[in-house]
C-alpha positions in Angstrom: 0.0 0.0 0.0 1.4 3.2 -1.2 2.7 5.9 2.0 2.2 9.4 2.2 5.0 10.9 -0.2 8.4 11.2 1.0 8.9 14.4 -0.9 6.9 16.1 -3.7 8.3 19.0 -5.9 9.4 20.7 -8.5 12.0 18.3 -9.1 10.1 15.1 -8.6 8.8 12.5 -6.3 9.9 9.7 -4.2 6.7 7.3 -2.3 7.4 4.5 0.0 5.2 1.6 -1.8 6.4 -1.7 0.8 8.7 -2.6 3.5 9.5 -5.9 5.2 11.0 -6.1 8.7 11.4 -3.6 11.5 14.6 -3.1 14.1 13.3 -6.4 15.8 14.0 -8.3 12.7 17.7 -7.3 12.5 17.9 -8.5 16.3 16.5 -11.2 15.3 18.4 -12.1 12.8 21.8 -11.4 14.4 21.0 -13.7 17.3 19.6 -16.4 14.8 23.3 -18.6 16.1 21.9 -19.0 19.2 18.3 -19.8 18.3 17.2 -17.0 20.2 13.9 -14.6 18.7 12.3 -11.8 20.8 8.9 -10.3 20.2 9.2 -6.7 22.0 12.7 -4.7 21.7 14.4 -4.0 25.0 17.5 -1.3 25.6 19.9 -4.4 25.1 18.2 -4.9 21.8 19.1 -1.6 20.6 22.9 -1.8 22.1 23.0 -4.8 19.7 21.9 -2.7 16.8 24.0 0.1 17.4 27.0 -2.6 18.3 26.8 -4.4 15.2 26.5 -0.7 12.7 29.6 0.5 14.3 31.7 -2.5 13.8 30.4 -3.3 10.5 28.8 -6.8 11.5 25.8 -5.7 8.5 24.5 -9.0 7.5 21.1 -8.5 10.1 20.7 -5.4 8.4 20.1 -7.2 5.2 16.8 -8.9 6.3 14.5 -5.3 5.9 13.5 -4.0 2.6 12.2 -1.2 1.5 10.2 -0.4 -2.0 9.8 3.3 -3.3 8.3 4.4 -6.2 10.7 7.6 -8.2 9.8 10.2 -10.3 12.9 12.3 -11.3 14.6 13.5 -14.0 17.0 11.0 -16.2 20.0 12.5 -15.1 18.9 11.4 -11.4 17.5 8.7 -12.2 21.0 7.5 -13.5 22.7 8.2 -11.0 20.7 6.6 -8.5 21.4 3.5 -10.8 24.6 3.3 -10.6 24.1 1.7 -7.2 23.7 -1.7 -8.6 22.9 -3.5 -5.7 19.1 -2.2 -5.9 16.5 -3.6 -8.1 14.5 -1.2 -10.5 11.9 -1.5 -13.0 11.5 2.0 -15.1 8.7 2.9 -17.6 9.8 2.3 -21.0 9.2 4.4 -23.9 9.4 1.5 -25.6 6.5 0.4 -24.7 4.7 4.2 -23.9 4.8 7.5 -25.5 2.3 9.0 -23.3 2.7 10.8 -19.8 5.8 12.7 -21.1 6.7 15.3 -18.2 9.9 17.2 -18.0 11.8 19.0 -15.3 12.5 22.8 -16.8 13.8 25.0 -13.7 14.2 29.0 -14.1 17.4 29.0 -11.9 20.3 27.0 -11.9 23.4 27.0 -10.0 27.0 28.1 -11.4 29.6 25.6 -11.8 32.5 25.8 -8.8 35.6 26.3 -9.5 37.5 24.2 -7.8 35.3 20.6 -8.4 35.0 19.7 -12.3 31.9 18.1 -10.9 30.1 19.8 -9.0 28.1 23.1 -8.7 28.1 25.9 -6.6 25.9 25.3 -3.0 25.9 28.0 -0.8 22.5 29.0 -2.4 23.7 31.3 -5.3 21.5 30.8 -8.5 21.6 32.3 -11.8 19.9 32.4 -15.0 22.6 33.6 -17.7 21.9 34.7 -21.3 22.7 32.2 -23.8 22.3 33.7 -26.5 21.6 37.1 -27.9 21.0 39.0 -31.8 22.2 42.1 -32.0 19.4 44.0 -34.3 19.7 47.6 -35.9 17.5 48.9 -33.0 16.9 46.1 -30.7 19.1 43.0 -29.1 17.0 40.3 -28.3 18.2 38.1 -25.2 17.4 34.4 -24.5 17.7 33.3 -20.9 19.1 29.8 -19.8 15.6 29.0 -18.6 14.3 30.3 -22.0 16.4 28.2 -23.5 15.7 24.9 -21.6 12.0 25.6 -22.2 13.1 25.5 -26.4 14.9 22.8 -26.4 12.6 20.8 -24.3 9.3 21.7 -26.9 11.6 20.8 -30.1 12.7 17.9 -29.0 9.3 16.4 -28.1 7.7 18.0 -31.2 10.9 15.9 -33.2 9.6 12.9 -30.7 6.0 13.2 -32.3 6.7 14.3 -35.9 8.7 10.7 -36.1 6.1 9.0 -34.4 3.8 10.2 -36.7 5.8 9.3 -39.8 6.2 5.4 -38.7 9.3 5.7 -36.5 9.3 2.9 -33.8 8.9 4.2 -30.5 12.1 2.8 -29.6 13.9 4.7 -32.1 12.2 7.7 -31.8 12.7 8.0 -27.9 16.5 8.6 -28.7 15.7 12.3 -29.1 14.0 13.0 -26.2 16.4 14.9 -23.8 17.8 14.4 -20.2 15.2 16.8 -18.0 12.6 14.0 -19.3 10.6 12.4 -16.0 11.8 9.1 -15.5 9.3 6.9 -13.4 10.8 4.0 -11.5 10.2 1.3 -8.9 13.9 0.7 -6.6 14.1 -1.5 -3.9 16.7 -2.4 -2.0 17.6 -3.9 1.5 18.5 -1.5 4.7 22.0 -1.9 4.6 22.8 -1.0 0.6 19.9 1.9 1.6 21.8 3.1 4.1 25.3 3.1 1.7 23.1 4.8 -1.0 22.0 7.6 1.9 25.6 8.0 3.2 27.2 8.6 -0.4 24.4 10.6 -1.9 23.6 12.9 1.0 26.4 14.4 1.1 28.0 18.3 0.7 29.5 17.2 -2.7 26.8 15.4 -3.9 24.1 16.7 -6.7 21.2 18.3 -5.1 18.7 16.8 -7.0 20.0 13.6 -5.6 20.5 14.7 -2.1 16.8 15.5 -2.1 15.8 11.9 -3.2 18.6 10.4 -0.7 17.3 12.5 1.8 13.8 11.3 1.6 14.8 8.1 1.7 16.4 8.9 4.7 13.0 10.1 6.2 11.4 6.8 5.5 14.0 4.9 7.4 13.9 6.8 10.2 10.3 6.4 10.7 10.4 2.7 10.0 13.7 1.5 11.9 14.6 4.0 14.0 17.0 2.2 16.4 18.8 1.5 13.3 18.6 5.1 11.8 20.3 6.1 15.7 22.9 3.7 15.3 23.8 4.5 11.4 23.5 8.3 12.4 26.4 7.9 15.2 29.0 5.7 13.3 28.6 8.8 10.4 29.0 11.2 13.6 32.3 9.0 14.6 33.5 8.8 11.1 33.4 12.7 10.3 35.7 13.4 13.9 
């Protein structure tokens, strides 16, 4: 049964559809050597949690999953792909050439100088001209965000000229451009959660992405929280 949305923007979505386990499952787990299964957590309970996080004895972890559902824009999407150890199922213009939603923002941030990378995040936007005609008694300007918003229209009205000419969706789909929505189904279990939260929330990481991680981050908190304390201090020990 789909959750209340984790986050919901201009940039995209991210829903928890599903989870299996709670904090009492990883006990349980841990202390499947000795037989052993509890029904309630106790403070010992969570001392074993925050025992086994800190000295990287993960497999207990393993047993919870969690499902979200993912609407962001492709070059999110793939990055949040590159973490292979989830499972995803996309929708496939292959299959679909309806739906078609794109992220066009009016601000953008400026590149830093010092990380080939990255961008600028202390909160400094800007929304340079790309492109101006000088006339003989007017220049005409085009802003970044007027030129995103171009781009975007051409290249969907290319997208639906070919369809209508007989090109296969799955050729066709090869000029759509990288703001495009993509909408995706990731699961994964705590542990390679938690890795995707502690790379991707980070001060170097894309903000688009440190949005998604971070609502991620808000659904495991609320579902294992012993776990969420104990992965919370070993990043606190690790930054010292």
């Amino acid at each position: 049964m789909k959750r209340d949305f984790l986050y919901n923007d201009s940039v995209g979505y991210c829903q928890l559809l599903d989870h299996m386990g709670s904090d009492l499952s990883i006990v349980n787990s841990a202390r499947a050597s000795f037989d052993v299964t509890h029904q309630e957590m106790t403070p010992r309970d969570e001392k074993l949690i925050g025992y086994l996080y800190a000295n990287k004895h993960t497999s207990p972890f393993e047993h919870c999953v969690m499902t979200f559902e993912v609407n962001v824009p492709l070059f999110v999407a793939r990055q949040h792909m590159r973490h292979r150890t989830w499972s995803y199922n996309e929708v496939s213009r292959r299959y679909t050439n309806v739906n078609l939603e794109f992220y066009t923002p009016t601000e953008f941030r400026p590149q830093a100088e010092t990380n080939r990378q990255a961008s600028v995040h202390n909160g400094e936007t800007i929304n340079p001209t790309v492109k101006s005609v000088i006339g003989s008694q007017a220049t005409w300007s085009t802003k970044a965000s007027e030129a995103l918003l171009s781009h975007t229209r051409k290249s969907v009205k290319l997208y639906e000229t070919m369809l209508e000419a007989g090109v296969c969706r799955e050729q066709a789909r090869m000029v759509l451009p990288q703001n495009m929505y993509c909408k995706y189904i990731a699961t994964a279990n705590l542990l390679n959660i938690l890795k995707f939260i502690s790379l991707r929330d980070k001060p170097d990481a894309q903000w688009e992405i440190r949005k998604l991680a971070q609502s991620m981050a808000a659904g495991v908190k609320e579902l294992f929280p012993v776990a969420w304390d104990a992965f919370e201090k070993s990043q606190e020990d690790s930054a010292k």
